[in-house]
N, CA, C and O of each residue as an XYZ file, in Angstrom:
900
protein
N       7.140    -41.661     48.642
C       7.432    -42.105     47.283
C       8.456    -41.153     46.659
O       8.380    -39.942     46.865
N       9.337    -41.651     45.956
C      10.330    -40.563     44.885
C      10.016    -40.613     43.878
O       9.776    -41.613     43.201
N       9.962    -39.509     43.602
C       9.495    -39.283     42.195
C      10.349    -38.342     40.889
O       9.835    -37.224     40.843
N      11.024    -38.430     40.268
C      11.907    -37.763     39.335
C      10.368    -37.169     38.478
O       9.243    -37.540     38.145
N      11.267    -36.036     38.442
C      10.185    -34.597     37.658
C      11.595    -33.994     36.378
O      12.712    -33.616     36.734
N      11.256    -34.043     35.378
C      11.707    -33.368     34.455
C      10.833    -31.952     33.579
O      10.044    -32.012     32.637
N      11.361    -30.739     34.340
C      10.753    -29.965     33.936
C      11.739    -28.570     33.993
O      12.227    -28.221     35.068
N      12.000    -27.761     32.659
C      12.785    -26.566     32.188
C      12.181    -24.980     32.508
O      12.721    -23.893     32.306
N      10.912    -25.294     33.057
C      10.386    -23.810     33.428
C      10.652    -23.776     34.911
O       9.820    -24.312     35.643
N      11.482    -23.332     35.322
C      12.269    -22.985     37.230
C      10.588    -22.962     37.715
O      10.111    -23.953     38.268
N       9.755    -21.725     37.445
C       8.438    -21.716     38.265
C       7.254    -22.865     38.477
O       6.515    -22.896     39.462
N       7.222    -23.610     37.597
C       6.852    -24.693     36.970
C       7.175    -25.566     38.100
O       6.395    -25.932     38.979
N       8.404    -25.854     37.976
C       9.086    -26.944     38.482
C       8.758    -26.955     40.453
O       8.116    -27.565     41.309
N       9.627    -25.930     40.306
C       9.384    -25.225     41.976
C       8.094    -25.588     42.392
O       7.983    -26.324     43.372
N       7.056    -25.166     41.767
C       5.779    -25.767     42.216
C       5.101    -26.811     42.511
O       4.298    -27.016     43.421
N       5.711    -27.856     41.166
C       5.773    -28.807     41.713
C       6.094    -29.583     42.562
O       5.347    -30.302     43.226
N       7.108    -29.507     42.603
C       8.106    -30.042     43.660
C       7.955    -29.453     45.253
O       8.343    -30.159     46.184
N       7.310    -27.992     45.522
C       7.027    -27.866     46.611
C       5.769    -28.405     47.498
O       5.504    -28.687     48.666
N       4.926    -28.356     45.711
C       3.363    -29.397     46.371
C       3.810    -30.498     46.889
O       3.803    -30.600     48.115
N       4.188    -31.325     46.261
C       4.486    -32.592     45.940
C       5.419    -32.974     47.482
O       5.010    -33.892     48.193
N       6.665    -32.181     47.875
C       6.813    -32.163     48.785
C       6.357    -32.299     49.938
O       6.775    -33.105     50.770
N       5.320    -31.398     50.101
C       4.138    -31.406     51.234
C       3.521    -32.224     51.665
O       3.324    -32.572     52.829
N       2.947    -32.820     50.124
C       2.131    -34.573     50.063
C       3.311    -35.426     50.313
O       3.364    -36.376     49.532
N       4.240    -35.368     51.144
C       5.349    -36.421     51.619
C       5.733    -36.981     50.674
O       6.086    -38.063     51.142
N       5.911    -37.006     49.690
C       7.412    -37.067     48.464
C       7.981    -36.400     48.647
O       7.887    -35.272     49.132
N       9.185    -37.360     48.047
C      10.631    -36.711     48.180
C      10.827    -36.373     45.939
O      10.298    -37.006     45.026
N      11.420    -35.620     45.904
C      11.364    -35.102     44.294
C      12.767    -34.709     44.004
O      13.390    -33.915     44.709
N      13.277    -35.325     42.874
C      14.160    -35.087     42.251
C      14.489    -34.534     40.537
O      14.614    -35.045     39.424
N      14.522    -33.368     41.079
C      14.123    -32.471     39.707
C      15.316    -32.370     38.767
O      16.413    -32.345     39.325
N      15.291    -32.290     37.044
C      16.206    -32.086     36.671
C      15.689    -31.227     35.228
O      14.707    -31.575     34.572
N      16.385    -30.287     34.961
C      15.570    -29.320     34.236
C      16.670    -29.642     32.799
O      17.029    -28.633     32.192
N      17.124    -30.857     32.340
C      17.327    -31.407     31.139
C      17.307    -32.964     30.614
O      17.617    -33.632     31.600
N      17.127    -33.657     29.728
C      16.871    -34.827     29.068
C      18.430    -35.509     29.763
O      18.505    -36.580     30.365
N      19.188    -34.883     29.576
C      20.519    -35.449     29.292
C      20.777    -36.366     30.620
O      21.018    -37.553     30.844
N      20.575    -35.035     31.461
C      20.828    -36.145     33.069
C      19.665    -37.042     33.474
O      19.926    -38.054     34.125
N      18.409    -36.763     33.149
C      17.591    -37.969     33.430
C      18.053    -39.220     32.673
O      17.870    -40.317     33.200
N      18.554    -39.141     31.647
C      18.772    -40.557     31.361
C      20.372    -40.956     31.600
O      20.703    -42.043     31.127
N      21.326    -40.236     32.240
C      22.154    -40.460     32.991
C      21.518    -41.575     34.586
O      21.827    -42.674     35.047
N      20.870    -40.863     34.817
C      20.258    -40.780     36.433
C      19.778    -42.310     35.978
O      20.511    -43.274     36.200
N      18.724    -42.425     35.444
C      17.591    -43.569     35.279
C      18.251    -44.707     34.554
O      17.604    -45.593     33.998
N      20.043    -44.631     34.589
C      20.684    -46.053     34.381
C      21.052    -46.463     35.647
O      21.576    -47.572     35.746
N      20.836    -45.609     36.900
C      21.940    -46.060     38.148
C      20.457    -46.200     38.677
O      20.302    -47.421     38.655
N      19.491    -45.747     39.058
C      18.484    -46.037     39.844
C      17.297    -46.250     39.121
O      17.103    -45.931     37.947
N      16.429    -46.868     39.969
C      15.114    -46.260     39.520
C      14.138    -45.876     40.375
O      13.983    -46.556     41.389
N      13.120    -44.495     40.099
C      12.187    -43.720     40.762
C      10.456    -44.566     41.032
O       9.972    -45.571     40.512
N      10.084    -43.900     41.747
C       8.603    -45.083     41.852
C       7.998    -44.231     40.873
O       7.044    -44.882     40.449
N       8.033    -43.213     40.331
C       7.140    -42.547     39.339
C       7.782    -41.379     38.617
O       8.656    -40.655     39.094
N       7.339    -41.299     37.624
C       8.054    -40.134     36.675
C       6.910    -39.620     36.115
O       5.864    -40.156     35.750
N       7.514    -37.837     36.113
C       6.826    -37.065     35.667
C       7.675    -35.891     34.759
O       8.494    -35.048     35.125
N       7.123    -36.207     33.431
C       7.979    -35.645     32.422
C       7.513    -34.374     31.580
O       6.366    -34.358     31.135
N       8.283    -33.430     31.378
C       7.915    -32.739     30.363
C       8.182    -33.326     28.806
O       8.836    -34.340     28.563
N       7.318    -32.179     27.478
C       8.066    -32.977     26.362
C       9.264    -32.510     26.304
O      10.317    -33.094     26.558
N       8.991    -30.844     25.774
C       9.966    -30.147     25.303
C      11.034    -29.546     26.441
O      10.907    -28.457     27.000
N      11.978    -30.386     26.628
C      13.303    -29.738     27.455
C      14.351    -29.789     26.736
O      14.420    -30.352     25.643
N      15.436    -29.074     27.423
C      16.570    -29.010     26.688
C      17.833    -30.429     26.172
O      18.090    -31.397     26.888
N      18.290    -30.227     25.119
C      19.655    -31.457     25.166
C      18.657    -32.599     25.118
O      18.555    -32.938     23.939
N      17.934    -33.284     25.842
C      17.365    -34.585     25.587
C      15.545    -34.268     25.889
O      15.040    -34.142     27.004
N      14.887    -34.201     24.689
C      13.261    -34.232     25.027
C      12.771    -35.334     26.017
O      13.259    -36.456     26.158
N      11.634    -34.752     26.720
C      11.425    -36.169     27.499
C      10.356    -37.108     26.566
O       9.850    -38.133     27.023
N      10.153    -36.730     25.528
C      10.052    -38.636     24.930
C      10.884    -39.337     24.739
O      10.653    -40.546     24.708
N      12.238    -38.808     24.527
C      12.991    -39.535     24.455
C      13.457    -40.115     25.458
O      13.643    -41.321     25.298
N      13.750    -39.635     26.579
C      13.921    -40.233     27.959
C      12.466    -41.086     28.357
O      12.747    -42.111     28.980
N      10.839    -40.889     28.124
C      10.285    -41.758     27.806
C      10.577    -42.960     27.211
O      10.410    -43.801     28.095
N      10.856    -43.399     26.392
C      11.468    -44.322     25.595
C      11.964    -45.052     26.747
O      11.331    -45.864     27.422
N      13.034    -44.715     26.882
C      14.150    -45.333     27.627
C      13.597    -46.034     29.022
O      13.830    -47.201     29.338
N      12.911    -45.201     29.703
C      12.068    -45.522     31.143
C      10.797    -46.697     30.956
O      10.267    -47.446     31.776
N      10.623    -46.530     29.787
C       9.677    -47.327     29.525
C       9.886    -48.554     29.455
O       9.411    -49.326     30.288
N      10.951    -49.118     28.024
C      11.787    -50.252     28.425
C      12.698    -50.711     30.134
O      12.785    -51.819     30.664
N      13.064    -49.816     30.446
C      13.816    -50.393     31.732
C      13.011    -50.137     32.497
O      13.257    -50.956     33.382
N      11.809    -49.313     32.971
C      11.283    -49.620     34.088
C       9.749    -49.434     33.346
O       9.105    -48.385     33.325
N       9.337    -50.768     32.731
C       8.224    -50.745     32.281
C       7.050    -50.232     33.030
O       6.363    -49.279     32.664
N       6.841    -51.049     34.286
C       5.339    -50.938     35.056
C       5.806    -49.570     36.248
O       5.202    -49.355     37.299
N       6.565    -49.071     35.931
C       6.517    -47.510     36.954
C       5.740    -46.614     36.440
O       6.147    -46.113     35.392
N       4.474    -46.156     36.959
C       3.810    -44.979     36.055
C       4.926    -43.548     35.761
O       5.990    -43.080     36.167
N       3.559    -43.213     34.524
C       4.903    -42.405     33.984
C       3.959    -41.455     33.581
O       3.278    -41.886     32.650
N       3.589    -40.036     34.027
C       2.828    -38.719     33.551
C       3.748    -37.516     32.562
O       4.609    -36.732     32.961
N       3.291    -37.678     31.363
C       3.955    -36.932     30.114
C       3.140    -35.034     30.748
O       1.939    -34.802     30.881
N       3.921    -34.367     30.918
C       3.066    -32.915     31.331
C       3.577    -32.187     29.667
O       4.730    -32.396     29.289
N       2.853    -31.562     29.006
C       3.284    -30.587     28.015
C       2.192    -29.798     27.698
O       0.993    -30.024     27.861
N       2.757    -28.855     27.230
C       1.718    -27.823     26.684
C       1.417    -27.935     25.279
O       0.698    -27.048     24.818
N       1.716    -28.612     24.701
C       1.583    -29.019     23.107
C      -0.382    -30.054     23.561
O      -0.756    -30.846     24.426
N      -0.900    -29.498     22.592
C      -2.546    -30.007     22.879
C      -2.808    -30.962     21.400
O      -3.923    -31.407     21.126
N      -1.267    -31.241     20.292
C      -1.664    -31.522     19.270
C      -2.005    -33.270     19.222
O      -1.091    -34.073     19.405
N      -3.189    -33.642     19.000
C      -2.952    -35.281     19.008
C      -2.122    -35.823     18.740
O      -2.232    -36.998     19.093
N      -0.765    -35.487     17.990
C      -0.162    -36.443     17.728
C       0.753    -36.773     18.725
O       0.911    -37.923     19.133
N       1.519    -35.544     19.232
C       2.222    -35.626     20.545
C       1.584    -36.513     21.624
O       2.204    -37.361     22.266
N       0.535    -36.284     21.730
C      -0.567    -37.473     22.886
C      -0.470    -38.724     22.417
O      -0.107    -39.457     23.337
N      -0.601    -39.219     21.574
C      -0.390    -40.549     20.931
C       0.791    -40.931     20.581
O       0.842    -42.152     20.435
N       1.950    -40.286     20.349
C       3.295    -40.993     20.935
C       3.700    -41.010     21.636
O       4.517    -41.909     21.838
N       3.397    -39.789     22.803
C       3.646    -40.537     24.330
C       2.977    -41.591     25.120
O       3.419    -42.201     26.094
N       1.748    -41.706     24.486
C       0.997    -43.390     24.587
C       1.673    -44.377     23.986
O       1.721    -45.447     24.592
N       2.314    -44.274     22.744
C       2.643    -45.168     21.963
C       4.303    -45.678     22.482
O       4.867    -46.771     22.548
N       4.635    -44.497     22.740
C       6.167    -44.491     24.240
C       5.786    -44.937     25.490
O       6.625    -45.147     26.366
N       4.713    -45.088     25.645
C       4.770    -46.010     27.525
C       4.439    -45.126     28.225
O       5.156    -45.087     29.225
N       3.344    -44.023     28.198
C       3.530    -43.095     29.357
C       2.215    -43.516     30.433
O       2.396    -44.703     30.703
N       1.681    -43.300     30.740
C       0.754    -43.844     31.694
C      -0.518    -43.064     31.631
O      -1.648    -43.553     31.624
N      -0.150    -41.562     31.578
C      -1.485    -40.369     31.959
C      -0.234    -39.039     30.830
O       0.961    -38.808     30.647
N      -1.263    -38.676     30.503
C      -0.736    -36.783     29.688
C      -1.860    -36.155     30.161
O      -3.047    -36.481     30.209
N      -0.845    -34.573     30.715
C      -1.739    -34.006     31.844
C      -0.984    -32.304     30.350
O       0.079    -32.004     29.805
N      -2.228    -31.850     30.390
C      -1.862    -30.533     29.439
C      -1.269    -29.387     30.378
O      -1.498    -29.501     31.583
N      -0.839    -28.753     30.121
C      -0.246    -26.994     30.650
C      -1.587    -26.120     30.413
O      -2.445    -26.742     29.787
N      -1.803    -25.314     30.643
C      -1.649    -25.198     32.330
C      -2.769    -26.297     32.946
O      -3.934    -26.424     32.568
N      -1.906    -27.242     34.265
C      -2.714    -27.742     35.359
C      -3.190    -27.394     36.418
O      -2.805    -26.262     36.712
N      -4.114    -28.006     37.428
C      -4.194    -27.898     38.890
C      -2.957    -28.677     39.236
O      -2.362    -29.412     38.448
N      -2.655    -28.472     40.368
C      -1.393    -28.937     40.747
C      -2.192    -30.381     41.731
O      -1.704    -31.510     41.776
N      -3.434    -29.966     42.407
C      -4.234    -30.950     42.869
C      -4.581    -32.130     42.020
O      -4.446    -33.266     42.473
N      -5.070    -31.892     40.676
C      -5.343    -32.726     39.928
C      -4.110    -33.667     39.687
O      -4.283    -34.848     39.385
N      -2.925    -33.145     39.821
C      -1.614    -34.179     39.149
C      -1.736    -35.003     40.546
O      -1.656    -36.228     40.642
N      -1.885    -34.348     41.305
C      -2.170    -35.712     42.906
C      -2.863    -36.636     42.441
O      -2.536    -37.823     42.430
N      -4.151    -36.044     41.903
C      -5.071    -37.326     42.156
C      -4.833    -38.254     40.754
O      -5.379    -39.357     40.744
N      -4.134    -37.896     39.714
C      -3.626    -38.576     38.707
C      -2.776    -39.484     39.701
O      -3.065    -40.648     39.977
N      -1.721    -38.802     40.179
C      -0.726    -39.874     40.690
C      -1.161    -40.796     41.602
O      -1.186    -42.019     41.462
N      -1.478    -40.189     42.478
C      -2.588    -41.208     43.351
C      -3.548    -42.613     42.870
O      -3.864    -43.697     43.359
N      -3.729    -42.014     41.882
C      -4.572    -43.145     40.937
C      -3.850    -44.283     40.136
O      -4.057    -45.491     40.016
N      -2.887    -43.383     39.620
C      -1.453    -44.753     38.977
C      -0.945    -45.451     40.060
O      -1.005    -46.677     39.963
N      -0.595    -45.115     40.786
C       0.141    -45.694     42.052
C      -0.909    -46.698     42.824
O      -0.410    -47.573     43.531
N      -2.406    -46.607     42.716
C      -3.073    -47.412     43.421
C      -3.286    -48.166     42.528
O      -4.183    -48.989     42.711
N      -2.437    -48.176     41.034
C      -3.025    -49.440     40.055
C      -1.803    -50.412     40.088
O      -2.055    -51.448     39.473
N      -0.823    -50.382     40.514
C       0.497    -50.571     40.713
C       0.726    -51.615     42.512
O       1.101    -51.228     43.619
N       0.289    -52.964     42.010
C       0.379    -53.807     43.070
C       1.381    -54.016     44.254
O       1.785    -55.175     44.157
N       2.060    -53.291     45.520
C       3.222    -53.834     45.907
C       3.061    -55.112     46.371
O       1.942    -55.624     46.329
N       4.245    -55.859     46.919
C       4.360    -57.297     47.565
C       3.601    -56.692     49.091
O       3.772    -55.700     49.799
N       2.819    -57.726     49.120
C       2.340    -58.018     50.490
C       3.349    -57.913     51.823
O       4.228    -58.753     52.017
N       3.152    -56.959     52.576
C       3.894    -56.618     53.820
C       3.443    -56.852     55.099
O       2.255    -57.052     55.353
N       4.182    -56.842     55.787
C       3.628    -56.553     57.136
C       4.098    -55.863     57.469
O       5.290    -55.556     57.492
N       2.496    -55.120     58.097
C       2.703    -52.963     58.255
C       2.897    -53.187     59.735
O       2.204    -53.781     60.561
N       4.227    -52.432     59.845
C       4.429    -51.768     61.678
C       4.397    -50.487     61.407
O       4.865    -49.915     60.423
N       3.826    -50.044     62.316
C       3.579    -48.552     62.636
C       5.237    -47.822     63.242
O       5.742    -46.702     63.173
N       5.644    -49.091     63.802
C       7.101    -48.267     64.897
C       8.105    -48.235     63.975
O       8.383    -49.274     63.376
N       8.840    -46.983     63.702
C      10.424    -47.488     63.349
C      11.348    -46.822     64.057
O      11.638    -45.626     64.015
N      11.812    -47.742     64.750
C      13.288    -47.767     65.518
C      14.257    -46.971     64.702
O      14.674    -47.255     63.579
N      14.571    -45.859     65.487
C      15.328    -44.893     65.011
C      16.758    -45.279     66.103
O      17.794    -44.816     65.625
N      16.893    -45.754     66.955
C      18.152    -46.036     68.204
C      17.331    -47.092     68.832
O      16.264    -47.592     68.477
N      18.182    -47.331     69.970
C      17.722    -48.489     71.079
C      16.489    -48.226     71.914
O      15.580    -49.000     72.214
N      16.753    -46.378     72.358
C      15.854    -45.913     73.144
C      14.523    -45.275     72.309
O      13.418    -45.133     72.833
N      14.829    -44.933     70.964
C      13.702    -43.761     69.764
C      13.133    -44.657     69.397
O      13.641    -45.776     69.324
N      11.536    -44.297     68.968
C      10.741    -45.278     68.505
C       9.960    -43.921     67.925
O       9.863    -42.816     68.460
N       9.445    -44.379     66.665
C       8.489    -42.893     65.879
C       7.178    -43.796     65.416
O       7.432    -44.772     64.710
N       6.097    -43.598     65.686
C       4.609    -44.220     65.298
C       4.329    -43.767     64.114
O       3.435    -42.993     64.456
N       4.401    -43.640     62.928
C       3.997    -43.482     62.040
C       2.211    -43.145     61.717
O       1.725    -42.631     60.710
N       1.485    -43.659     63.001
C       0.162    -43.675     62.769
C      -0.173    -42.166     63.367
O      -0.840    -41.253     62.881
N       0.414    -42.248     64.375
C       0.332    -40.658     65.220
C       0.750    -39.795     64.918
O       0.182    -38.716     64.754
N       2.429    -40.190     64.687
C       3.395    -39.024     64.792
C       3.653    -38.866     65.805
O       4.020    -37.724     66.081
N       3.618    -39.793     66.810
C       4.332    -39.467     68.167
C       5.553    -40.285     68.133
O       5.531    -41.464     67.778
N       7.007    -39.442     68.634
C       7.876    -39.866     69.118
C       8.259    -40.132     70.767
O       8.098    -39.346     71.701
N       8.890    -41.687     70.797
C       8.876    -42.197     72.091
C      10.389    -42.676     72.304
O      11.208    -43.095     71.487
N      10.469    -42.482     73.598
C      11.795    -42.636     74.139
C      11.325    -43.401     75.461
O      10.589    -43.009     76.366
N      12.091    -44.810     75.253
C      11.879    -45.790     75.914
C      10.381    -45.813     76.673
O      10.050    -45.889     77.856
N       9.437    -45.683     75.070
C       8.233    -46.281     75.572
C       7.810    -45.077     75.827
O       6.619    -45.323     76.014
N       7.933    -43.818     75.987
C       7.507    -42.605     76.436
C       7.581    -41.580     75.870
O       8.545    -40.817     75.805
N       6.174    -41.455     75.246
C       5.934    -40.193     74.811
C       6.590    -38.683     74.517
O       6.385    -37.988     75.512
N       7.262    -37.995     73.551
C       8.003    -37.194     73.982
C       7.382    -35.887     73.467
O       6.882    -35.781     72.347
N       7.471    -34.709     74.554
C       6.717    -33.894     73.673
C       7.336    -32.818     73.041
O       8.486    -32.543     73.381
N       6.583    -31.931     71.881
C       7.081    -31.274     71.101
C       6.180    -30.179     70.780
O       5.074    -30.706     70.897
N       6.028    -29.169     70.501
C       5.317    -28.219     69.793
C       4.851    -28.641     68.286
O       5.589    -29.391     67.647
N       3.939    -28.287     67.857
C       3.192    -28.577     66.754
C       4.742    -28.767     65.544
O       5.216    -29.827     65.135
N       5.202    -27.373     65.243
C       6.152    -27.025     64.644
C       6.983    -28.080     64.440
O       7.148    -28.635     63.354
N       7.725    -28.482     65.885
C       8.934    -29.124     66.085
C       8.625    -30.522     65.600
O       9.383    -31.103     64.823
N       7.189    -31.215     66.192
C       6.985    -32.912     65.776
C       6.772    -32.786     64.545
O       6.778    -33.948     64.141
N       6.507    -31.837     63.315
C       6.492    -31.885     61.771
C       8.115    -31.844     61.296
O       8.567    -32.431     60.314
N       9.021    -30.840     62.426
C      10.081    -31.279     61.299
C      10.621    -32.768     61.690
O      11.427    -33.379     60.987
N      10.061    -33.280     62.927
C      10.723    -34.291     63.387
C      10.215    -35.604     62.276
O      10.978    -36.494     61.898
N       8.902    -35.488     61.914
C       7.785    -35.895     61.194
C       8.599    -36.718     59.917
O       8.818    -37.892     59.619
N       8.987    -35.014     59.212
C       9.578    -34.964     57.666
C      11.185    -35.974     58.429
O      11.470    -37.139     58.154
N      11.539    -35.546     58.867
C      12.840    -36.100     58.940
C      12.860    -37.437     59.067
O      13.751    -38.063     58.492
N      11.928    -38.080     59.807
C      11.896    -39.808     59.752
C      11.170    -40.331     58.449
O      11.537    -41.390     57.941
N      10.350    -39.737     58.021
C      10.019    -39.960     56.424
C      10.451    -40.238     55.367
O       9.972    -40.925     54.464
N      12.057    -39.319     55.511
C      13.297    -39.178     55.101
C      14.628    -39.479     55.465
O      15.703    -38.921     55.247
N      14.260    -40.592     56.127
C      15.711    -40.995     56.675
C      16.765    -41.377     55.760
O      16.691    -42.186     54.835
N      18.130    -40.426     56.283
C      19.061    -40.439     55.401
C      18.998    -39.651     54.462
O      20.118    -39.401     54.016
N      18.114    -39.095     53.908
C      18.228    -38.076     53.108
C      18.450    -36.637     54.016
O      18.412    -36.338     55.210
N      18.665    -36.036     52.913
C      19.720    -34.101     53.314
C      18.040    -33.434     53.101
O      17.176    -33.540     52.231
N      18.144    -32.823     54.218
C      16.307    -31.853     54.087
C      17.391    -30.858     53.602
O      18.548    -31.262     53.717
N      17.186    -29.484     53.021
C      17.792    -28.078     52.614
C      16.550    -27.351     53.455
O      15.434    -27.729     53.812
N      17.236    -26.236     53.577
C      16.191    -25.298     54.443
C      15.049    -25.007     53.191
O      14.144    -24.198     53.396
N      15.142    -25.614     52.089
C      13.833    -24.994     51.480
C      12.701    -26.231     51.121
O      11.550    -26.153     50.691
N      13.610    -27.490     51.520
C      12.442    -28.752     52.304
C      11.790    -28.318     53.484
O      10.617    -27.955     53.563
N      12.718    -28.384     54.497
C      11.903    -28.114     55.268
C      10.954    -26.767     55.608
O      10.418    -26.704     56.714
N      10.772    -25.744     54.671
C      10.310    -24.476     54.487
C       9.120    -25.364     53.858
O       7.985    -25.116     54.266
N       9.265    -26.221     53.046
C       7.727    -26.281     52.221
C       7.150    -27.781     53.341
O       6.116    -28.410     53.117
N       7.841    -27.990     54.174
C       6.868    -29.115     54.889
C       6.205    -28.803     55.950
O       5.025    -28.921     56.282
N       7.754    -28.112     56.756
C       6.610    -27.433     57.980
C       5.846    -26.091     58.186
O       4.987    -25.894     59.045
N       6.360    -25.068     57.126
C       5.554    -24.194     56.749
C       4.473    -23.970     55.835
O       3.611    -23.109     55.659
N       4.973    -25.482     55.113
C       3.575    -25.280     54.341
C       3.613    -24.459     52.854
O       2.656    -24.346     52.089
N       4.856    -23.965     52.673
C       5.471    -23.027     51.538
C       5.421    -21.357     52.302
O       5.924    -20.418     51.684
N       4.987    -21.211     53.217
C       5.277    -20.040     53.177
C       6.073    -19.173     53.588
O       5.998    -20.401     53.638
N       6.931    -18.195     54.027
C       7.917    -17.806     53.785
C       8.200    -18.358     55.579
O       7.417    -18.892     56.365
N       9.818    -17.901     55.758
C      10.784    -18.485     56.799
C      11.840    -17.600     56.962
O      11.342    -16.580     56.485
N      12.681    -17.374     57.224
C      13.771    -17.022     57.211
C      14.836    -18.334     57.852
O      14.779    -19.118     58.800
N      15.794    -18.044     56.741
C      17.071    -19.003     57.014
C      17.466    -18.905     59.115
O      17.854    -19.965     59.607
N      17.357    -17.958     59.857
C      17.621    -18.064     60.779
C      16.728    -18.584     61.787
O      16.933    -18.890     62.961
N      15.404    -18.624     60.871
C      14.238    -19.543     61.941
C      14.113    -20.499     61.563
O      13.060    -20.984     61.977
N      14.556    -21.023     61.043
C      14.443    -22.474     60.453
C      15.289    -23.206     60.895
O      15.135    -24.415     61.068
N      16.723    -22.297     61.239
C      18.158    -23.256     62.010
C      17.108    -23.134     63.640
O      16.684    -24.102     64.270
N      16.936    -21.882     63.939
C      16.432    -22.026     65.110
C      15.596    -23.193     65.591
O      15.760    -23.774     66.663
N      14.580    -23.500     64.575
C      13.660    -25.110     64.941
C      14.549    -26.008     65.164
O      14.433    -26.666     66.198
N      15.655    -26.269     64.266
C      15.940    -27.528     63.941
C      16.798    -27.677     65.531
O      16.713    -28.650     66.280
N      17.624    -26.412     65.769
C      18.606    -26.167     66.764
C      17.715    -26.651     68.565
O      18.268    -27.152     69.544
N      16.650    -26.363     68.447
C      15.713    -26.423     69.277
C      14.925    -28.067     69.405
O      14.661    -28.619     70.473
N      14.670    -28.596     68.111
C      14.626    -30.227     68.634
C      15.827    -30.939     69.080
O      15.878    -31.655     70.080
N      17.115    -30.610     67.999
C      18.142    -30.771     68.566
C      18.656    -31.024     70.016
O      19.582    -31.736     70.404
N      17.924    -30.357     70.593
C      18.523    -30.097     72.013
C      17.826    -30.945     72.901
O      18.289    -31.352     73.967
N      16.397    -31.280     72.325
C      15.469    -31.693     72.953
C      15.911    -33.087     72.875
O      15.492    -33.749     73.824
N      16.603    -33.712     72.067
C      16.304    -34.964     72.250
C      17.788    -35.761     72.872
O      18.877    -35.187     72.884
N      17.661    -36.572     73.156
C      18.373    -37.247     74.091
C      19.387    -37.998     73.457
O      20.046    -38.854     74.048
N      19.521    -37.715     72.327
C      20.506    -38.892     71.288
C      20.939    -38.332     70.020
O      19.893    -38.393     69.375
N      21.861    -37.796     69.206
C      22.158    -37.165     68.700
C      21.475    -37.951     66.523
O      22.027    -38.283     65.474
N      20.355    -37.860     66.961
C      19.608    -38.144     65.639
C      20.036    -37.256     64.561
O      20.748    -37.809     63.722
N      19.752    -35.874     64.348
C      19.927    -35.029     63.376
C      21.207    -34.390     63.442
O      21.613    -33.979     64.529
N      21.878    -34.263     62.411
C      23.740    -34.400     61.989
C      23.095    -33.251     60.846
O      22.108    -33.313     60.113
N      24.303    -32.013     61.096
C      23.911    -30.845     60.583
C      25.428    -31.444     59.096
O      26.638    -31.666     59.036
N      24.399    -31.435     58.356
C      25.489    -31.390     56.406
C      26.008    -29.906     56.583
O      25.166    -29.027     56.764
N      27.089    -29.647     56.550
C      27.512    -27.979     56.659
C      27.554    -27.946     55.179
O      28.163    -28.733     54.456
N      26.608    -26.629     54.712
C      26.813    -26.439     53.490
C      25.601    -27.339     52.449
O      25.586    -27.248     51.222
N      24.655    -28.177     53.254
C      23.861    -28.421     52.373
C      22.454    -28.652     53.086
O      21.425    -28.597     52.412
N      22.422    -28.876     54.274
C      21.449    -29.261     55.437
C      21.176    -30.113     56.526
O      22.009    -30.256     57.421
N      20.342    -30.557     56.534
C      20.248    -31.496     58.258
C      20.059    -33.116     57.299
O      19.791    -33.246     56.105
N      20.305    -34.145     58.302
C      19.527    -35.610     57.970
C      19.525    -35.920     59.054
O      19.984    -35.251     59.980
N      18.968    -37.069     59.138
C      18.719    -37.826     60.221
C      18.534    -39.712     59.782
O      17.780    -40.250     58.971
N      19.592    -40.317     60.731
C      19.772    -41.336     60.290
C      19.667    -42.475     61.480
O      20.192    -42.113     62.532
N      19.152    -43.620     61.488
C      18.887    -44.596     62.509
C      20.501    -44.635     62.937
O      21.385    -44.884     62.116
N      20.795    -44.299     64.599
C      21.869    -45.286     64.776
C      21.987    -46.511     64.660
O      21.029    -47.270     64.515
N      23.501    -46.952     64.723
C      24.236    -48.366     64.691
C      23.024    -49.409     65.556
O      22.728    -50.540     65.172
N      22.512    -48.815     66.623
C      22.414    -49.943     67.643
C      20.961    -49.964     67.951
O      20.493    -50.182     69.068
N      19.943    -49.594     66.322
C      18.721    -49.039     66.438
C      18.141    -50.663     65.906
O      16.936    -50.878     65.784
């Protein structure tokens, strides 16, 4: 799921976004009013999570706005203001859940978790496989990757970044994605982290992961997948 986070405290934010990460979201943080409601005319996020008080544009006011254009997307107001009235105009603005400062970072899961299971999608039909090339196939149920039908193996390490990366197809991991997915947040060094990636790299038989110079790895289905 993507989720846009508007939040002005760096430590705050970081935290979020590294939990949140972990729990397989992808997060797009912006630590002012101004560009979220730039942003939230060209796309829209499956969930928003807002502060009040940020800089240049408050997020009720960018509330507002999300509310009308993307009415039924839940929407979690986070602030440290405990005064009723603030709570009742971000109800009265469309927000979904107001979660006070300081939180569990667990608890905003199971908030989100809970909006999102009230939030009907269209009826699908679930495959487990997605065809990454002619020969790559990734199970989603396992986490095993297969090459023509065959199992491929990997070290614990290596099938998580392989994991995050099909999760994320097409998107740019930064070494400090993949620091909070396959480590879990805890520390790395920039040269062991190229080392993993350099090391599935090699392993696999088809040139899946395309190094962004200057911003990070992706990985994208070939043409003939």
């Amino acid at each position: 799921m993507r989720i846009l986070l508007l939040e002005d405290e760096f430590m705050l934010a970081r935290s979020i976004r590294t939990y949140l990460l972990a729990r397989g979201h992808l997060v797009d943080h912006y630590d002012n009013g101004q560009e979220v409601l730039e942003v939230i005319e060209m796309h829209e996020h499956d969930f928003y999570i807002l502060d009040i008080n940020t800089p240049l544009v408050g997020g009720l006011e960018c509330l507002k706005v999300i509310a009308v254009k993307y009415p039924k997307t839940p929407k979690i107001i986070i602030s440290a203001y405990h005064d009723v009235e603030y709570i009742s105009d971000a109800f009265a603005f469309g927000c979904s859940d107001y979660l006070k400062k300081p939180f569990n970072l667990k608890e905003l899961d199971i908030r989100i978790a809970h909006l999102t299971s009230q939030v009907q999608p269209p009826k699908v039909i679930y495959d487990p496989m997605i065809h990454l090339s002619r020969h790559y196939t990734f199970n989603k149920e396992n986490n095993f990757l297969f090459y023509d039908g065959i199992i491929q193996k990997f070290t614990k390490r290596e099938l998580s970044l392989i994991t995050m990366f099909v999760s994320n197809l097409g998107q740019i991991m930064t070494d400090e994605s993949i620091r909070s997915f396959v480590w879990d947040g805890e520390e790395a060094e920039p040269s062991t982290i190229r080392s993993l990636v350099n090391r599935v790299r090699s392993k696999l038989k088809e040139e899946l992961i395309e190094n962004i110079r200057g911003f990070g790895y992706t990985m994208k289905r070939l043409d003939h997948a």
